[in-house]
N, C-alpha and C positions, 0 to 999 in steps of 0.2 A: 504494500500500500504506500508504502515512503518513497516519494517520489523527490529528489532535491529539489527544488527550484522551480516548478510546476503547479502554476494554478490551479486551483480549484473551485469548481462555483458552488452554488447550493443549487439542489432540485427544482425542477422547472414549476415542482407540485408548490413550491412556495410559494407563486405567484394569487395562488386560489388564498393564502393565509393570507398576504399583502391586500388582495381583493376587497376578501370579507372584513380587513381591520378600515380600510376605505370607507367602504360603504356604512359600516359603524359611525364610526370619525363622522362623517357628513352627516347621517343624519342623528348624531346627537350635536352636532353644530346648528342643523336645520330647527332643532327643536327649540334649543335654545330662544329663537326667533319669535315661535309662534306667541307666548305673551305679548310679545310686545305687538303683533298684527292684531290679537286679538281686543285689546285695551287702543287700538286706534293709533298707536303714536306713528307719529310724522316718518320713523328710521325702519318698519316693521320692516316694510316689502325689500325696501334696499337693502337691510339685512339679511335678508332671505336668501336675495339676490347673487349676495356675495360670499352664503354660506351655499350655495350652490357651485357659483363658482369655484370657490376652494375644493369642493370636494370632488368636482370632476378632475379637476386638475391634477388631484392627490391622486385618482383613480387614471389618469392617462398615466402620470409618470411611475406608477407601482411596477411596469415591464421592466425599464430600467433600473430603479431602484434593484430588483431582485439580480439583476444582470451584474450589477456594480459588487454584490459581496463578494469576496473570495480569498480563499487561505491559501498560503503554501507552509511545505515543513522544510525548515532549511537545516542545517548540518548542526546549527546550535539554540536554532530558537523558530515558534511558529511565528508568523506572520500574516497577519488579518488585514482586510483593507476594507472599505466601503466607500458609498455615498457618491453623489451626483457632483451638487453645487461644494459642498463643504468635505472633500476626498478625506479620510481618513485612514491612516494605516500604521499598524500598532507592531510591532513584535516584542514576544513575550517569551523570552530565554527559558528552555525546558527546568533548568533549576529554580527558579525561583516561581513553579507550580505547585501551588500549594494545594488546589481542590479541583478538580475537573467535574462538573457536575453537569448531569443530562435531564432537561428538563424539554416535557412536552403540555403545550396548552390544548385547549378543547379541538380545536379547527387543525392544528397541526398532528393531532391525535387522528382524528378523522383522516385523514390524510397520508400518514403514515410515515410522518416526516417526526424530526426533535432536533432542539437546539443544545450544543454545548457550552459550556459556561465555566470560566476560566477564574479563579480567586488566587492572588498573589500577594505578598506584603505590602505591595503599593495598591492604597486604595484606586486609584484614580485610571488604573488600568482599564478595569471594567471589559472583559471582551468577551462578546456572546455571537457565536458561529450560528446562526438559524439557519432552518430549510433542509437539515440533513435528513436524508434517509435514514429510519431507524437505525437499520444495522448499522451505515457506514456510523453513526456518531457513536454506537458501542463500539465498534472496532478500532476508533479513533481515540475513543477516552482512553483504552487501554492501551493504546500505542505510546498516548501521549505519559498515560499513569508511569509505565516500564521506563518511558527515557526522562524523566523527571527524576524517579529512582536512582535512574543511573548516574544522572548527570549530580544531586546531592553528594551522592558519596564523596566524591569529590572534593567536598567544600569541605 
């Protein structure tokens, strides 16, 4: 499965989890609105308006968002990236893993997809792999558990 240097993206299946958090997002945006159309004020419909817009918008760029994640495992540390406007790309040296956890939410359960979740000394890390096919993210925590292992000793 260790591939040096070699991209990885997540499941295409992720796109349906992007989808449905979309379509949520908007219309609890949407709702938000409705008091205020319903009560008359002057901002209801324009608000409506622009919580519509936000959320198609949220829902055109959800293809690329899912497009934009991806890992690689390099010789001493993983390497995560994301995001469109604001690129993000994190690595996370296998020694200083401390927790690899595999979590899946309701839609990604359905789906048959889970996200791995990365815990280090440095709060501010923060790095969550989503859209993984079940297996691959147990195969992956365990890859990542063993060279983490390895790489402690060390220290």
């Amino acid at each position: 499965m260790t591939v040096t240097g070699e991209w990885h993206g997540v499941s295409p299946k992720y796109l349906g989890v992007e989808v449905v958090s979309s379509i949520i997002g908007g219309l609890v945006l949407a709702a938000v609105t409705v008091p205020f159309i319903l009560n008359g004020s002057w901002f209801g419909w324009p608000a409506l308006a622009v919580a519509v817009v936000i959320g198609l918008t949220t829902l055109a760029l959800a293809p690329r968002r899912v497009r934009s994640i991806g890992y690689r495992l390099r010789d001493d540390d993983l390497e995560f990236k994301r995001g469109i406007m604001f690129h993000r790309v994190v690595s996370v040296p296998y020694g200083r893993m401390q927790l690899i956890d595999v979590n899946r939410g309701p839609v990604a359960r359905a789906l048959g997809l889970a996200e791995l979740k990365f815990v280090t000394a440095a709060a501010a890390t923060g790095v969550t792999i989503p859209g993984l096919v079940d297996a691959e993210a147990t195969a992956l925590r365990d890859e990542l558990v063993a060279l983490a292992e390895s790489r402690r000793v060390g220290l």
